[in-house]
C-alpha positions as CSV (number, residue, x, y, z in Angstrom):
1,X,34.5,37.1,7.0
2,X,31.8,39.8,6.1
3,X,29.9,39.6,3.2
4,X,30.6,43.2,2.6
5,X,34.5,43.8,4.0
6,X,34.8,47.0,1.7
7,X,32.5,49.3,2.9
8,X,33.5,50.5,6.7
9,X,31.1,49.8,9.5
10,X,30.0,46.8,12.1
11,X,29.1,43.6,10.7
12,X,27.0,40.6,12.2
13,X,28.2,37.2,12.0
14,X,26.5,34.3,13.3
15,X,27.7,30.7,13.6
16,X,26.1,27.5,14.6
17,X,27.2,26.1,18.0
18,X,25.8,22.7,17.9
19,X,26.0,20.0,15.7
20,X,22.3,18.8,13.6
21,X,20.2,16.6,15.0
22,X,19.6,13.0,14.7
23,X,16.1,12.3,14.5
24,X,14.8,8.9,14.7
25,X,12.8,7.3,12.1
26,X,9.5,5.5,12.3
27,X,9.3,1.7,13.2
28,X,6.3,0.6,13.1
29,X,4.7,1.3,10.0
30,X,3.5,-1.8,8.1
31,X,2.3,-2.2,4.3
32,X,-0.6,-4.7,4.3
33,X,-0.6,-6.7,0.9
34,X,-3.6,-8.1,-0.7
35,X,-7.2,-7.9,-1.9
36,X,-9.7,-5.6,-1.0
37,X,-13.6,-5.1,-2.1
38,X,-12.4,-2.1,-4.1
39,X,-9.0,0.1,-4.6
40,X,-10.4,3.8,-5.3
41,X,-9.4,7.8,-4.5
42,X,-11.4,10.6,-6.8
43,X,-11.9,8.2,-9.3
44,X,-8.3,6.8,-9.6
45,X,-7.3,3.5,-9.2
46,X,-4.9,2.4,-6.5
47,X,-4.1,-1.0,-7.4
48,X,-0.7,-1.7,-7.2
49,X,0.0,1.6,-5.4
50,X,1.4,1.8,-1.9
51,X,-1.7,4.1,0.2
52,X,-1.3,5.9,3.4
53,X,-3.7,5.5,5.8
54,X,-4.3,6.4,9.3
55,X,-7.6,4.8,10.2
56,X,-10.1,2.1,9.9
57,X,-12.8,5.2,8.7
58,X,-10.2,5.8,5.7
59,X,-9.4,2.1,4.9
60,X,-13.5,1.4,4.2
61,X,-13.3,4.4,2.2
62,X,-10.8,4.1,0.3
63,X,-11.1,0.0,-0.1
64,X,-14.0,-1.2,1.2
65,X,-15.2,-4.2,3.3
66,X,-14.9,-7.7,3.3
67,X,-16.2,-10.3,1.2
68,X,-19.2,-11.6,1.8
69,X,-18.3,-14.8,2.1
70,X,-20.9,-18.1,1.6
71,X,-20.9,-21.2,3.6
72,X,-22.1,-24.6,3.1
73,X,-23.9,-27.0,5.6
74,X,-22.6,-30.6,5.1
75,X,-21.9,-33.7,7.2
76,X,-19.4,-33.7,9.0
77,X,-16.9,-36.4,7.8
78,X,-13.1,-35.2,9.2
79,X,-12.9,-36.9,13.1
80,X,-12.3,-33.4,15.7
81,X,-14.1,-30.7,14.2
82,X,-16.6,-29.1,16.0
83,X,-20.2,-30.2,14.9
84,X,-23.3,-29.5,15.4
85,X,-26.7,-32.0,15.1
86,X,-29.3,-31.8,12.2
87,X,-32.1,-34.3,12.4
88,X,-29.6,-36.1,14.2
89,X,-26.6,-35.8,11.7
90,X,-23.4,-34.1,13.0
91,X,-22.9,-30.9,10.4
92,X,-20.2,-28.7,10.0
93,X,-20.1,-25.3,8.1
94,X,-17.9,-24.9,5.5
95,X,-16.5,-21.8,3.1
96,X,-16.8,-21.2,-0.4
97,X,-12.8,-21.6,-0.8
98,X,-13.1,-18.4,-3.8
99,X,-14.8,-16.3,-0.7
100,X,-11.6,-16.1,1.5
101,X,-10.4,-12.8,2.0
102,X,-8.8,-12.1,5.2
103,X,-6.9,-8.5,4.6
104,X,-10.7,-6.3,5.6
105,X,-10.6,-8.1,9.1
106,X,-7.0,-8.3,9.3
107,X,-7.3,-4.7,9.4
108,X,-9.6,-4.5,12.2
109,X,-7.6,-6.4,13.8
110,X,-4.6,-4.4,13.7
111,X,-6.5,-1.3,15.1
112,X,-7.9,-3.1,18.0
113,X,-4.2,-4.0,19.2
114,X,-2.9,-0.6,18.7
115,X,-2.4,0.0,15.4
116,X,-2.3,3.5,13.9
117,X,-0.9,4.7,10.8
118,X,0.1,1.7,8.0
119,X,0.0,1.5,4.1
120,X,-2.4,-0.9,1.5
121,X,-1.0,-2.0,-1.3
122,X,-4.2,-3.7,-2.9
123,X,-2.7,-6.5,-5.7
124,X,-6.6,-7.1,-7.1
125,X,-10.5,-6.5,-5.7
126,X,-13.1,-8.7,-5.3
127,X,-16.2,-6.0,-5.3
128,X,-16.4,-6.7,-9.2
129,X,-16.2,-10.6,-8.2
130,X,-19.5,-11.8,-6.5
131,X,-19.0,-15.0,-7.6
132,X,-15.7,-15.5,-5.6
133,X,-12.0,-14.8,-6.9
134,X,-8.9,-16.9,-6.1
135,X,-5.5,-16.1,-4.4
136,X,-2.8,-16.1,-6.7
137,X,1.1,-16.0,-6.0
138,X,1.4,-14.2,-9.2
139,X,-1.1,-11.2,-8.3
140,X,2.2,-10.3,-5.9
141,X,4.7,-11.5,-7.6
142,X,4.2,-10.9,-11.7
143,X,0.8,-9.2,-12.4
144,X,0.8,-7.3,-16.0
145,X,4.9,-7.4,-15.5
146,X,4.5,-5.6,-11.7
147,X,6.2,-7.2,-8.6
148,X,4.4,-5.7,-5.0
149,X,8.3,-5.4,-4.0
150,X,9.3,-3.6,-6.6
151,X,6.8,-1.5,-6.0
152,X,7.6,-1.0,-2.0
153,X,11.3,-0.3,-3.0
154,X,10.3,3.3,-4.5
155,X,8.5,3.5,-0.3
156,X,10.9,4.7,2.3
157,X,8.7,4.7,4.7
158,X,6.9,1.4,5.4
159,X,8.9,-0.6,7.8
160,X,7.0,-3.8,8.7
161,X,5.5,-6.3,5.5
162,X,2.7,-8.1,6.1
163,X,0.6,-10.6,4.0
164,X,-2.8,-12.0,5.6
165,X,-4.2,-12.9,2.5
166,X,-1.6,-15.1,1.2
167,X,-1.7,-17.7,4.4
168,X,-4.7,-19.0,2.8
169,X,-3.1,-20.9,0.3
170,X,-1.1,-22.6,3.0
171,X,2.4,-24.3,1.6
172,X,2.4,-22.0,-1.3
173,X,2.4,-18.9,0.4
174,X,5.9,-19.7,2.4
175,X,7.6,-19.0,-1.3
176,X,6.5,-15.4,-1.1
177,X,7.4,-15.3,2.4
178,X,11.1,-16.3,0.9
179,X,10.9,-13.2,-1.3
180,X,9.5,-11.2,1.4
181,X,12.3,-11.7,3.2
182,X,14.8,-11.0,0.6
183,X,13.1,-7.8,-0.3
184,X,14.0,-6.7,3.6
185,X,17.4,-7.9,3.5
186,X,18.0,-5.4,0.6
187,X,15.8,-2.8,1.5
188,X,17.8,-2.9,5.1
189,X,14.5,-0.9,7.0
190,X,12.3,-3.2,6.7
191,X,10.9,-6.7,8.7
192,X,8.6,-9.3,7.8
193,X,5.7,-10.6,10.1
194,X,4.5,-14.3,9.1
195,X,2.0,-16.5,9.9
196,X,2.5,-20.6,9.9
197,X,-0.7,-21.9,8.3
198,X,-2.6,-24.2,10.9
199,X,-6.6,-24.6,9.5
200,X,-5.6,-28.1,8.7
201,X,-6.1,-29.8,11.8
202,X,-2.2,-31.2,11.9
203,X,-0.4,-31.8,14.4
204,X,1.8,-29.1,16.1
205,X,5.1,-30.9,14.6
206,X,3.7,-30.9,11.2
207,X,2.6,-27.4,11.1
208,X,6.3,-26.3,12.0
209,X,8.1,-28.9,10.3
210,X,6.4,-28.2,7.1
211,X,7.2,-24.0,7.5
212,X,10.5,-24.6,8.5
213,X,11.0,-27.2,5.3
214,X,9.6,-24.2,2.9
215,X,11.2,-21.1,4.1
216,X,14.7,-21.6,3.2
217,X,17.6,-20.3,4.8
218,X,18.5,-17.1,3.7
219,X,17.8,-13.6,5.3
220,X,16.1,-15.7,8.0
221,X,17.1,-12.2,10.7
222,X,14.7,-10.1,8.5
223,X,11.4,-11.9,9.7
224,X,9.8,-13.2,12.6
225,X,7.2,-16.1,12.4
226,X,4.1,-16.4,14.9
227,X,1.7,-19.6,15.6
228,X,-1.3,-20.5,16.5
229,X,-4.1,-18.9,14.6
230,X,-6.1,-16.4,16.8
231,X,-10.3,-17.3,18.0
232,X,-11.0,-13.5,17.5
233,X,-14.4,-11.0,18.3
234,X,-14.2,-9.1,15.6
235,X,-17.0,-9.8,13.6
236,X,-19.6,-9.4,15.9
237,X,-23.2,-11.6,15.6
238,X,-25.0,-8.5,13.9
239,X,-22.8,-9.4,10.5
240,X,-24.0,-12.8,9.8
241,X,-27.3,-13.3,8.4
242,X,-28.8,-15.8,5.7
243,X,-27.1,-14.1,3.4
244,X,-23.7,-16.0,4.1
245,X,-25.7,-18.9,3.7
246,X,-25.1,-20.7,-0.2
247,X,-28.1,-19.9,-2.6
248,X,-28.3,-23.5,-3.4
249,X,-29.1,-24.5,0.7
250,X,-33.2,-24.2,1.1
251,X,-33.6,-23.2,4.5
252,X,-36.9,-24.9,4.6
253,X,-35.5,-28.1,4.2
254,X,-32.6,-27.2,6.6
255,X,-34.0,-26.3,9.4
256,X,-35.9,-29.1,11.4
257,X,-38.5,-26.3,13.2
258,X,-41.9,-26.0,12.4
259,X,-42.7,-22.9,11.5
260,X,-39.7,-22.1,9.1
261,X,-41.5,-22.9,6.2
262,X,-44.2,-20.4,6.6
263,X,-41.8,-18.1,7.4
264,X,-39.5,-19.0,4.0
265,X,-42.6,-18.9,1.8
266,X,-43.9,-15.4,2.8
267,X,-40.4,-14.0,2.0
268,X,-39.8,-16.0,-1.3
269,X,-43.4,-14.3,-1.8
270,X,-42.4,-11.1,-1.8
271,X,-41.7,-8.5,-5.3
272,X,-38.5,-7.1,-5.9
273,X,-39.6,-3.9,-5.1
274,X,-40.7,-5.3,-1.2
275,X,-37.2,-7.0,-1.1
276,X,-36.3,-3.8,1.2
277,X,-33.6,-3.7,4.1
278,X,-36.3,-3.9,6.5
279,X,-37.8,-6.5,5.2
280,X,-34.7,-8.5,5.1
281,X,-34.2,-7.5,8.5
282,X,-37.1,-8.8,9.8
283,X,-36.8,-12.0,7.9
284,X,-33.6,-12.7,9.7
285,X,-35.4,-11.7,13.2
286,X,-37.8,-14.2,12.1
287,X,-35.8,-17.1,11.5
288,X,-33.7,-16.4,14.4
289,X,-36.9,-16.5,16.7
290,X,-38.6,-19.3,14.8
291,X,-35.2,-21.6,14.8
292,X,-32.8,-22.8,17.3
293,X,-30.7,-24.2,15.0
294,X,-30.7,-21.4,12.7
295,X,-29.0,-19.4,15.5
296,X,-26.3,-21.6,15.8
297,X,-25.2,-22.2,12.3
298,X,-24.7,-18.6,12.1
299,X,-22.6,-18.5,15.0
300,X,-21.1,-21.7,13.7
301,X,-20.2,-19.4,10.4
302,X,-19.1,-15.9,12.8
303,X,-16.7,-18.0,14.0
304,X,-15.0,-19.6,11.2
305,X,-15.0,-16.1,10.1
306,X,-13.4,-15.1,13.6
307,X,-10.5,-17.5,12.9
308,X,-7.5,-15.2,12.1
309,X,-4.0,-15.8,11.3
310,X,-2.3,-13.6,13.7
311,X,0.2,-11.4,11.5
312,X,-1.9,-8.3,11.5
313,X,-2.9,-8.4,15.7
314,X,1.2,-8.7,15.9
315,X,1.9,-5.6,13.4
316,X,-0.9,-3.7,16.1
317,X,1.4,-4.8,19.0
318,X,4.9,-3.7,17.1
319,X,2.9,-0.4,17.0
320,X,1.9,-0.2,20.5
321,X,4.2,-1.3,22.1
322,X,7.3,0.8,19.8
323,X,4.8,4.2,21.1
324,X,4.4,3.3,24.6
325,X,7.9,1.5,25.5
326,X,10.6,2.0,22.3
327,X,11.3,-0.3,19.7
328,X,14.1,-1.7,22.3
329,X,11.4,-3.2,24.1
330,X,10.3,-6.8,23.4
331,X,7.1,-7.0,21.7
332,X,6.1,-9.6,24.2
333,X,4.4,-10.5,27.2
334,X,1.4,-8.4,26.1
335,X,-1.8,-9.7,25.8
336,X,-3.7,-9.8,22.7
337,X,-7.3,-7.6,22.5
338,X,-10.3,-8.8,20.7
339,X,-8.6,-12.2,21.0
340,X,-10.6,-15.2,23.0
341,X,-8.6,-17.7,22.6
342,X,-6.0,-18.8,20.4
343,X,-7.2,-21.9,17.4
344,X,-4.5,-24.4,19.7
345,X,-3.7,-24.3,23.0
346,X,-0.2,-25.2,22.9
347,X,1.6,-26.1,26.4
348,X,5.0,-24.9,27.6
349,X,6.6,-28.4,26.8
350,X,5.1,-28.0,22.9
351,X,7.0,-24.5,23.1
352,X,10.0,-25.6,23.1
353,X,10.1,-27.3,19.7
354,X,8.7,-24.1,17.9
355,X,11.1,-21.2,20.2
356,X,14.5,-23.4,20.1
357,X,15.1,-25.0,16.4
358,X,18.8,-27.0,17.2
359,X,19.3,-27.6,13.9
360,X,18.7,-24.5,11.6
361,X,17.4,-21.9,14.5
362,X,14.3,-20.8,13.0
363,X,12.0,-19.8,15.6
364,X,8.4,-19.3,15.7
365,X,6.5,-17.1,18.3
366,X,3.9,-18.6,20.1
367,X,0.7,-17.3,21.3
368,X,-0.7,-18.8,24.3
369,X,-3.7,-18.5,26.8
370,X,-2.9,-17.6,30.4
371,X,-5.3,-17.6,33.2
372,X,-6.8,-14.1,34.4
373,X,-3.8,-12.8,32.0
374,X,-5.5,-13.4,28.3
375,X,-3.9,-14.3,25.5
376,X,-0.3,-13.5,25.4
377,X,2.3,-12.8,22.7
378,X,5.0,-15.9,24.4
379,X,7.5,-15.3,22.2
380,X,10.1,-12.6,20.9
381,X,12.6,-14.2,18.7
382,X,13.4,-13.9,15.2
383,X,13.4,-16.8,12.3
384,X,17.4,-16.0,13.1
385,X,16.4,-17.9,16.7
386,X,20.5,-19.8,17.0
387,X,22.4,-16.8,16.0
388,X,23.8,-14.6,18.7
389,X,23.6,-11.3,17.0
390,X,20.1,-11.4,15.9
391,X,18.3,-13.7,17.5
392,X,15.8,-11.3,19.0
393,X,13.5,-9.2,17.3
394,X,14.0,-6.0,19.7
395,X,17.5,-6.1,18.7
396,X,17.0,-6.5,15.0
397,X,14.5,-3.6,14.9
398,X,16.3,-1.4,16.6
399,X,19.8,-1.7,15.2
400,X,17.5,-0.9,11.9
401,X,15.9,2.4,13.5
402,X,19.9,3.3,14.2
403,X,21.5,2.5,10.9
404,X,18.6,4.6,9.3
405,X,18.2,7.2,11.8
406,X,21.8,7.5,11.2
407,X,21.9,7.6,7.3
408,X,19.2,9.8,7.0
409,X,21.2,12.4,9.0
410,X,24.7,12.1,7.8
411,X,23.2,12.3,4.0
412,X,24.0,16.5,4.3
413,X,27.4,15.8,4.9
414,X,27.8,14.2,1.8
415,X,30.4,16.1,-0.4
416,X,31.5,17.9,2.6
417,X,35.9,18.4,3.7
418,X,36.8,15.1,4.5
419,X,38.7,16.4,7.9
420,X,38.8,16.7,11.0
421,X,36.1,19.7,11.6
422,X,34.0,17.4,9.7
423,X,34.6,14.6,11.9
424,X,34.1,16.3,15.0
425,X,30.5,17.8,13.8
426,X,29.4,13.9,12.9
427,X,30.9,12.4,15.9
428,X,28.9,14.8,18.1
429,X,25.7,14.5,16.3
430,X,25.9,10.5,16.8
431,X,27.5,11.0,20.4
432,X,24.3,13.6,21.2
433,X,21.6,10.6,19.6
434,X,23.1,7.7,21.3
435,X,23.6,9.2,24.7
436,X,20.0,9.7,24.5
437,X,19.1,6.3,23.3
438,X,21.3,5.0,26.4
439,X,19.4,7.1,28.5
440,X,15.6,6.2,27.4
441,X,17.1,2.2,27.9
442,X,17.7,1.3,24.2
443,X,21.7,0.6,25.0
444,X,22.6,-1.8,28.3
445,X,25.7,-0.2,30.1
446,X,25.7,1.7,33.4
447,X,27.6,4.5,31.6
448,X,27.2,5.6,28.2
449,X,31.1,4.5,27.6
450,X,29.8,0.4,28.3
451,X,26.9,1.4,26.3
452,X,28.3,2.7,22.7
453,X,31.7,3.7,20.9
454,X,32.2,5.8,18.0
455,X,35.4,5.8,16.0
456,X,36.6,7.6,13.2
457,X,39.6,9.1,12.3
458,X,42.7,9.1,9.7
459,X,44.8,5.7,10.8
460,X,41.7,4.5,13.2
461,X,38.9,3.8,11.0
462,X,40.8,5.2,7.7
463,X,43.8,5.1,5.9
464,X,45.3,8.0,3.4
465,X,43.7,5.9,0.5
466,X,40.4,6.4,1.7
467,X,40.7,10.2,2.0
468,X,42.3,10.4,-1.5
469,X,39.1,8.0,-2.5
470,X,36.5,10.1,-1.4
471,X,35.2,7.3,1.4
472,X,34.8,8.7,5.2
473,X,34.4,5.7,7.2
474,X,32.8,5.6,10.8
475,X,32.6,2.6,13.2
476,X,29.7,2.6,15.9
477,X,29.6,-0.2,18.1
478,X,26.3,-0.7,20.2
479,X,25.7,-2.8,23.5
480,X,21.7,-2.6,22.4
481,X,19.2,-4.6,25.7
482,X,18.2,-7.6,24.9
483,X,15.0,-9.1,26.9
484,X,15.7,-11.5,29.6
485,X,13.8,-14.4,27.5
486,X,14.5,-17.2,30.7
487,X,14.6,-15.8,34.4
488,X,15.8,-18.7,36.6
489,X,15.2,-18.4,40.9
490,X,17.7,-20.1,42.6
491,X,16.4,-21.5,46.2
492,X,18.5,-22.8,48.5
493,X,18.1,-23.8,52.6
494,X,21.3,-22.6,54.7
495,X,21.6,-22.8,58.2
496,X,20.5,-20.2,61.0
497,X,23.3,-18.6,61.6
């Protein structure tokens, strides 16, 4: 009816034909946790608070760069790790263990595999620590009374949790990833990418055993676990200098060339006021020119450096390959950039005891080398890997980007006549999104009827109690694609006919 029915004259109505829209949320959107050189916007801290960004450019300046991390030169007394000969002496480099902080290049990493827009939740810095700081499960977990995931539950819009940081600590760290995992499970649009900690030379069985021991067995179809750790480029050689070098290592003494020590003394000659970036500079040229083995104990420390835990690379190929495919497309089979080679080359028959766990299902990805191919994400299951429903990670995600796709736009019908008007309007709204989905390849069916049903309706999905209660009830069932993980050729002589 007219607003005005009392006056006499021609009135103008209009009425909406179609139903609203669904639109579909984001789904790849990881929240990095951990420490950065500094936590900083116009002067206000942003420790402990979720921060959007959109590029490596905004990262650096909102939170810095990395640490720069110290090594040691000492004999090498571990059988299998790589050396190197010092007046005949095999030498190995080694960290200061309060210098490891992975999240800075963890971040690179994630841009180089396609990574766009993510959050930082920084839990402490290091820029105020020169000395070093340590990793602590209670920086996430209880810091002045704060919990990171209490935190993220006030965030609707991350949707992958990752932790580079925490890997470090090896064992330790798979107790957050238990909490991690509960915080999805409740959350319920959110998924965990882990790492399996391997820096300790152990076998392949005792790397998995060990993470499958400490994770637990709850919420295991919230996460998704990848292994080895990653030989990356992504510091290059124009990072490392003599600064990463320990102050107590003399390089005159070092180094077996002759001419290093003339070359030491003139720069421990110098002022203060000389100590310039030039001349620091050229004091590196120097020693790099002067001494062989100079060169390759800095390459020797770039590449412990290099050694990633592949969490963040994976969260970069969630991203790409949910913008260039869907997030009903396996994030597999896709190789890896800024990758050489992964830290263990692990065959196909090694495989098999990290995809198929008989006993409690939980899977872990695997990374592997191939041939002219590069380095390949070989692997697509969740920790889930024996369950049937959500054994893939495809199929967990994008069950998730339904459900909250579908919450989000059935919120304004909230208080609305629970009848049959109402029905209709909801029913073509999530009719009009799924046929869409089926159509782009989300939903396996040759027609949209094999692909998706949608019921709702007094004595179908509700009774006369749950009208008088207030509660409108809607069942959507979903045939959503899952990857064909094993493709099997049959071949097979016959006769000439």
């Amino acid at each position: 009816m007219a607003k005005n029915d009392k006056t006499p004259g021609v009135y103008i109505e209009k009425k909406n034909t179609f139903p609203g829209p669904v639109i579909a949320v984001e789904t790849a959107i990881p929240v990095f946790i951990g420490y950065t050189e500094k936590a900083e916007r116009k002067g206000k801290s942003l420790v402990y608070i979720p921060t959007r960004i959109t590029s490596l450019a905004v990262f650096e300046e909102y939170f810095g760069k990395g640490f720069n991390a110290q090594f040691t030169v000492e004999n090498s007394t571990t059988p299998g790790e790589e050396t190197f000969k010092i007046f005949d002496k095999d030498q190995v480099v080694k960290i200061n263990p309060k210098h490891v902080a992975l999240l800075y290049n963890a971040i690179r990493l994630f841009y180089h595999n396609g990574g766009s827009t993510c959050y930082i939740l920084t839990v402490d810095t290091y820029g105020n620590k020169p000395d070093g700081f340590e990793i602590k499960i209670n920086d996430f977990t209880d810091k002045d009374g704060q919990s990171v995931f209490a935190v993220l539950e006030k965030e609707e819009e991350p949707t992958l949790v990752v932790l580079p940081d925490v890997i470090s600590l090896g064992k330790p760290a798979y107790d957050l990833y238990k909490l991690v995992l509960s915080h999805c499970f409740k959350m319920q649009n959110r998924f965990g990418i882990f790492d399996v900690y391997n820096k300790t030379g152990n076998l392949i069985e005792e790397d998995s055993k060990e993470f499958r021991d400490c994770i637990g067995t709850e919420n295991l179809n919230c996460g998704a676990a990848y292994y080895p750790y990653l030989k990356t480029s992504v510091i290059q050689s124009g990072e490392v200098d003599y600064r990463n070098l320990a102050p107590t290592i003399k390089l005159d003494s070092l180094l077996p060339e002759k001419n290093v020590k003339e070359i030491v003394e003139r720069f421990e000659a110098l002022k203060p006021e000389e100590l310039t970036p030039a001349a620091k500079i050229n004091y590196h040229k120097s020693l790099i020119a002067a001494s062989p083995t100079y060169a390759i104990i800095l390459d020797k420390i770039r590449s412990e450096l290099n050694l990633l835990p592949p969490s963040a690379a994976i969260a970069g190929i969630f991203t790409l390959v949910d913008t260039t495919r869907g997030v009903w497309k396996s994030p597999a089979n896709v190789a890896l950039s800024m990758v050489n080679e992964t830290a263990i080359a692990v065959s196909s028959e090694e495989q098999q005891l990290l995809n198929v766990d008989v006993i409690a299902g939980k899977s872990i990805n695997v990374i592997r080398p191939f041939p002219e191919m590069g380095t390949l994400v070989w692997g697509a299951r969740t920790l889930d890997g024996n369950s049937q429903d959500w054994k893939y990670i495809n199929v967990r995600r994008t069950l998730i980007m339904i459900e909250q796709s579908l919450k989000l736009a059935t919120r304004s019908y909230v208080f609305e006549a629970n009848d049959g008007n109402t029905w209709i309007t909801i029913s073509s709204m999530i009719n009009n999104f799924l046929y869409n989905l089926w159509r782009q390849g989300a939903l396996a069916g040759e027609s949209p009827e094999q692909a998706y049903k949608l019921q709702i309706g007094l004595g179908s999905t509700m009774t006369p109690n749950d009208i008088l209660g207030g509660i409108m009830r809607f069942t959507v069932m979903l045939a959503i694609a899952r990857p064909a993980e094993f493709i099997l050729l049959t071949f097979q002589q016959q006769q000439q006919a």
